[in-house]
Structure formats: structure tokens, C-alpha cells
C-alpha positions as CSV (number, residue, x, y, z in Angstrom):
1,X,0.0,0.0,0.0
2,X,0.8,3.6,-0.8
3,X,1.0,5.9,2.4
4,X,1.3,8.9,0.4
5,X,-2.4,8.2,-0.8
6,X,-4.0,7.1,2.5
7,X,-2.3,10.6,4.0
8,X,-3.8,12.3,1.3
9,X,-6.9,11.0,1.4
10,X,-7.0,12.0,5.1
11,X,-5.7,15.1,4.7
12,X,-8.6,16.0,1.8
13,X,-11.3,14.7,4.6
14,X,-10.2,17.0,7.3
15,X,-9.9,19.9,5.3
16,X,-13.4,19.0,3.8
17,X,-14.9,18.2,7.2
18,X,-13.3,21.7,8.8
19,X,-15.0,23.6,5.2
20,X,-18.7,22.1,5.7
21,X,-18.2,22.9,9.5
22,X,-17.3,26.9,8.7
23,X,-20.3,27.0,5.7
24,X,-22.6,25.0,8.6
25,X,-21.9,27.6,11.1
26,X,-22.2,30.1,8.4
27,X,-25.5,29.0,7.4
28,X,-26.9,29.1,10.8
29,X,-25.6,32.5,11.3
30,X,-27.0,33.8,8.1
31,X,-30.5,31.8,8.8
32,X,-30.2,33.6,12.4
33,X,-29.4,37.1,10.9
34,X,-32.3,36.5,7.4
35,X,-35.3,35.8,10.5
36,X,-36.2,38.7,12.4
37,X,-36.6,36.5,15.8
38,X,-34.3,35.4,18.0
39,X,-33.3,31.7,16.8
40,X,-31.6,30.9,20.3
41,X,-34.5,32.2,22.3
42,X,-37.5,29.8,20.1
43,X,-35.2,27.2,20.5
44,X,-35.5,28.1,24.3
45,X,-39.1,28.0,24.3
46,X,-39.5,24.6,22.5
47,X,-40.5,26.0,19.3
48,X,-40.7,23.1,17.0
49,X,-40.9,24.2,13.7
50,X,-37.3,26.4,14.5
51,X,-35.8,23.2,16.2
52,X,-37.0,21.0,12.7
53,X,-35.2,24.4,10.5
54,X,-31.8,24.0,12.7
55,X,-32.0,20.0,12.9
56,X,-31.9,20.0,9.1
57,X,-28.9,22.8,9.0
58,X,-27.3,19.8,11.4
59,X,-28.5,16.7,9.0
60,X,-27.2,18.5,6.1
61,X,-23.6,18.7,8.0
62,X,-23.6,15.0,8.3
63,X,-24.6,14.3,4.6
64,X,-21.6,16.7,3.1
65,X,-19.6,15.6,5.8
66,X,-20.1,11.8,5.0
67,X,-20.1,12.7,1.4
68,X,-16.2,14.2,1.6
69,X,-15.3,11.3,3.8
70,X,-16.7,8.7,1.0
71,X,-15.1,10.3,-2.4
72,X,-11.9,10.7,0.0
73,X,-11.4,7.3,0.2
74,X,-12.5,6.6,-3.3
């Protein structure tokens, strides 16, 4: 086996991983910033539909994430 490639291939998926971390965050921020409530606060209050919105922010972070960690290895 070729350690240059399995180091590569690791090195692309942590780089990938640390990029759909930042545009996560960044999305959450812009959906925060776009709504003109308090996305912390609903969550606080056990608003569903705003905890179903961020869940899906999250959900999507595991699907790019696990995408960029499968065409790493590929």
C-alpha cells in the first residue's frame, strides 16, 4: 500500500470536514441574521418548527460531511 495516498486522502477529509463545519456555522448564522426573531431564544421556548429548520442545518452537516469522507477514500 501507498502511504502517500491514505495521508492524502485523510488530509482531503479533514480539510473537507473543517470547510462544511465553517459554511454550517455560516449558514446558521446567516438563517439567524435573514429571521427577524431570536433563533436561540425559540429554540428556548421549545418551538418546534425552529428546532425542525436547525436540525436540518445539522442533518445536512452530516450528509456533506459523509459525502467528503466517501469520495476521500475513493
Amino acid at each position: 500500500m501507498e502511504y502517500d495516498i491514505i495521508l492524502l486522502n485523510l488530509v482531503y477529509t479533514i480539510v473537507g470536514t473543517l470547510l462544511a463545519l465553517v459554511f454550517m456555522v455560516g449558514g446558521y448564522k446567516l438563517f439567524d441574521f435573514i429571521t427577524p426573531f431570536d433563533t436561540s431564544a425559540q429554540l428556548e421556548k421549545g418551538n418546534i418548527a425552529v428546532g425542525i429548520i436547525i436540525g436540518s442545518i445539522f442533518i445536512s452537516l452530516g450528509i456533506s460531511v459523509g459525502l467528503v469522507i466517501g469520495l476521500g477514500l475513493n
